[in-house]
C-alpha positions in Angstrom: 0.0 0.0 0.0 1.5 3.4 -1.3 0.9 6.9 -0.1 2.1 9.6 -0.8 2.2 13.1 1.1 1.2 15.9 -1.1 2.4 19.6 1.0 1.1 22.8 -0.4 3.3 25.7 0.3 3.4 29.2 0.0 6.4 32.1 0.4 7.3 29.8 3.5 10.7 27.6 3.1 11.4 27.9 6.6 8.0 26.4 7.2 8.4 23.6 5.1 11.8 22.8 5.9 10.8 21.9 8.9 7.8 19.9 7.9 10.0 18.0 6.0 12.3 17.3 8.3 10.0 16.2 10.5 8.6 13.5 8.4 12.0 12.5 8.6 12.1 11.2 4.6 10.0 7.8 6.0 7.4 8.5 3.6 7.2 9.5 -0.1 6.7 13.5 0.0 5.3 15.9 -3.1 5.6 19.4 -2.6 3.9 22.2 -4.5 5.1 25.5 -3.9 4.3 29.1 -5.0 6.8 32.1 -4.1 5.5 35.6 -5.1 8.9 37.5 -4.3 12.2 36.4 -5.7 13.2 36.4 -1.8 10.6 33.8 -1.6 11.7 31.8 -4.2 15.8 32.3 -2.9 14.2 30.4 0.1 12.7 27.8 -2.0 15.9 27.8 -4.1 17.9 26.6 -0.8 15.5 24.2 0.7 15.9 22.3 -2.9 19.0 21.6 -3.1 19.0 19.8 0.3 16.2 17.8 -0.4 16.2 14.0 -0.2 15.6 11.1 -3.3 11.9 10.7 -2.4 11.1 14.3 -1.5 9.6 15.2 -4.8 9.2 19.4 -5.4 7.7 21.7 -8.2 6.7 25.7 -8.5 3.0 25.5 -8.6 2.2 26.5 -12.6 -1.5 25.3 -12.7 -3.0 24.5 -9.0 -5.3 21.8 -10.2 -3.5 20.0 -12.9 -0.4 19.9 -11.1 -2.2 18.5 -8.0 -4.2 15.8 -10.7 -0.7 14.9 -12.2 1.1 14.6 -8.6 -2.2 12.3 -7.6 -0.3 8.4 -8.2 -0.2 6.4 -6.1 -3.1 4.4 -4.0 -3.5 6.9 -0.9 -3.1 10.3 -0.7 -2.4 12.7 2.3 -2.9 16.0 2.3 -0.9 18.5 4.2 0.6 22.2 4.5 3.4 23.7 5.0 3.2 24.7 8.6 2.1 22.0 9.7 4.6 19.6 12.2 4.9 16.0 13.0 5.4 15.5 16.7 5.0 11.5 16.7 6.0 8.7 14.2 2.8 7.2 12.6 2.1 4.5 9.9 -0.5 5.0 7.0 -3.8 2.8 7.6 -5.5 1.1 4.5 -8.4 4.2 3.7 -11.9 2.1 3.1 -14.0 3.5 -0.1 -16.1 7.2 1.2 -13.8 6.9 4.0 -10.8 9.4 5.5 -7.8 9.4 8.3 -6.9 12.4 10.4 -3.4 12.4 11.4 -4.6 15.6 13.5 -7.4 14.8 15.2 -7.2 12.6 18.6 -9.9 12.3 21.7 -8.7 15.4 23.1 -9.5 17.6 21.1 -11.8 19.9 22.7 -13.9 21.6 20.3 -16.2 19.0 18.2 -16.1 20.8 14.9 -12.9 19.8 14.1 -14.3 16.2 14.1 -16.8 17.3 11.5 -14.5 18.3 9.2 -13.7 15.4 7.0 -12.1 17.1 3.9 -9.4 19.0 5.6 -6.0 19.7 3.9 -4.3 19.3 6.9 -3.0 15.9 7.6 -6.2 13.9 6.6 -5.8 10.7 4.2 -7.8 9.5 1.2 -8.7 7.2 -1.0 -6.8 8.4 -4.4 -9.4 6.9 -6.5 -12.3 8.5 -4.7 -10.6 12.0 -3.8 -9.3 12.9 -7.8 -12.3 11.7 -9.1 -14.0 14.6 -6.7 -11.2 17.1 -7.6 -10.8 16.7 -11.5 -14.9 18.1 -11.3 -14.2 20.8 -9.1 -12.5 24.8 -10.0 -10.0 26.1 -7.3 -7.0 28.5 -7.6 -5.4 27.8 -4.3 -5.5 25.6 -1.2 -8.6 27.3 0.7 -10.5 27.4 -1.9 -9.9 23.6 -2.8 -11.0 22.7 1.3 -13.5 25.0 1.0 -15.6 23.4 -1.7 -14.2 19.9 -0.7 -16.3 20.4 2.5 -19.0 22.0 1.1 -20.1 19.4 -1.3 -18.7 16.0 0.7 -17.4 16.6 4.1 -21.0 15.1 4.8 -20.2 12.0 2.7 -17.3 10.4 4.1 -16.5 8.6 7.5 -13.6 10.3 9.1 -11.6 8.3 11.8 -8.5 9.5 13.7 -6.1 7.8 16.3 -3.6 9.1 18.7 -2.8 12.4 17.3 0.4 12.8 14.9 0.5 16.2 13.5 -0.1 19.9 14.5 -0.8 23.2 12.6 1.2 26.3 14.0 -1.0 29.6 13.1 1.6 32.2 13.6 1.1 33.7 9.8 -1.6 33.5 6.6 -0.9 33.2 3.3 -3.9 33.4 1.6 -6.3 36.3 2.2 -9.1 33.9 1.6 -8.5 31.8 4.8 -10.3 33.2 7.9 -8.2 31.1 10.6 -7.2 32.9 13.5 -3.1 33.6 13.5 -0.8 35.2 15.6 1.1 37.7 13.9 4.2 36.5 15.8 6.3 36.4 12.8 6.1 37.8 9.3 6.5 35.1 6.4 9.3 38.2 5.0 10.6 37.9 9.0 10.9 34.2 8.5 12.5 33.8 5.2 15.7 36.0 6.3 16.1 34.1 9.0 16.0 31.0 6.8 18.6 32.5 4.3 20.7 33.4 6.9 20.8 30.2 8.3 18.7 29.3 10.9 15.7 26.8 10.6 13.2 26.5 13.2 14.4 23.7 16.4 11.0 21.6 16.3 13.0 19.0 18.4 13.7 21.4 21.6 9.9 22.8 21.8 8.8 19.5 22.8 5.7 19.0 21.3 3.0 17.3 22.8 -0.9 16.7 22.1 -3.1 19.6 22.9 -7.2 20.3 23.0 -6.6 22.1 19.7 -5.7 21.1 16.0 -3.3 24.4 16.0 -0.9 25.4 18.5 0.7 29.3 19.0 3.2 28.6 20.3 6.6 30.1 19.8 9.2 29.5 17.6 12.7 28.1 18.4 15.7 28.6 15.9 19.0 27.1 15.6 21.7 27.3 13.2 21.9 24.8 10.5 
C-alpha cells in the first residue's frame, strides 16, 4: 500500500523545511510550492538543493493540474506547510467514502474539528475517490480547494483518527481567503531572512505534545543549520 504526502506551500521555506524534516524522509513526500517575491523563491531555491531522493518538489504552474498529475499512487495525504509531525505514525489502509486524520485525537476539545472530514491538513484519502472529486471541481489555491471539498462531501465520508500525529502552528496567513485565526508573531518576509541566513526552526527542543486544539501558537525556536 502506497501513499504519498502531497504539501502545499506558499512564500514559507522555513516552514516547510521543517515539515519536512519532520517526516523525517520515511514517507514518499510531493511538494507544491508558490513564491510571489524572488526572496521567496531564494528560500525555495535553498530548501531544494537539500532535499532527499523521495522528497519530490515543483513551482506550482497550474494548482489543479499539477495537483491531478502529482495524484499516483493508491492513498493520498494532504498536508501544509506549517504544519509539524510530533510523533511517528504509519498509514492505515483508507476504506471506499472513508478518510484518516493524522490531527485529530480524543482530546481535542472543540467537536467541529471532528466534522470536518475534507481538511488539507494531515487527513488521508482514497486516491481513486478524492481525484475523481477534484478533477470536477475549480480552485485556484489551497482554501478554496478545502472549501468546496467540505462543502459538497465533508457530509459524505467517515472520518476516523487515532492518537494524534500532526499539528498546525497559526503564527502567519498566506492566503487572504482563509479566515483562521493567526498570531502575527512572525512575518513570512521575518521568516525567510532568517532562513537564508541560516537558521531553521528547532522543532526538536519545543517538545511538542498533544493539545485540546488542531493548532498550536506557540513560539518559535531557531537554531543554526
Amino acid at each position: 500500500m502506497k501513499t504519498k504526502i502531497i504539501i502545499f506551500s506558499k512564500n514559507r521555506a522555513v516552514m516547510l523545511e521543517a515539515l519536512l524534516r519532520s517526516i523525517e524522509n520515511k514517507h514518499q513526500t510531493f511538494v507544491i510550492f508558490k513564491a510571489t517575491t524572488p526572496d521567496f523563491r531564494k528560500g525555495y531555491t535553498k530548501l531544494g538543493l537539500a532535499l532527499k531522493k523521495d522528497e519530490h518538489y515543483i513551482e506550482e504552474t497550474n494548482l489543479k493540474q499539477n495537483l491531478l498529475d502529482a495524484m499516483d499512487t493508491k492513498q493520498t495525504c494532504f498536508m501544509v506547510d506549517d504544519d509539524i509531525i510530533y510523533k511517528d505514525f504509519k498509514f492505515p489502509e483508507i476504506k471506499p467514502i472513508e478518510t484518516y486524520s493524522l490531527r485529530l485525537h480524543k482530546g481535542i476539545s472543540n467537536p467541529l474539528h471532528f466534522n470536518y472530514a475534507m481538511s488539507l491538513d494531515g487527513n488521508v484519502f482514497r486516491t481513486e475517490d478524492i481525484r475523481t472529486i477534484i478533477k470536477n471541481l475549480n480552485f485556484t489555491n489551497p482554501n478554496q480547494l478545502e472549501a468546496q471539498l467540505q462543502g459538497s462531501f465533508g457530509h459524505a465520508f467517515e472520518m476516523k483518527y487515532g492518537k494524534g500525529h500532526l499539528i498546525g502552528f497559526s503564527h502567519t496567513r498566506v492566503s487572504d481567503g482563509s479566515h483562521c485565526h493567526y498570531t502575527g508573531m512572525y512575518s513570512d518576509e521575518e521568516l525567510n531572512s532568517r532562513y537564508l541566513a541560516g537558521e531553521i526552526i528547532d522543532f526538536e527542543a519545543m517538545n511538542i505534545k498533544p493539545t485540546d486544539n488542531v493548532h498550536t501558537s506557540m513560539p518559535y525556536i531557531f537554531k543554526t543549520q
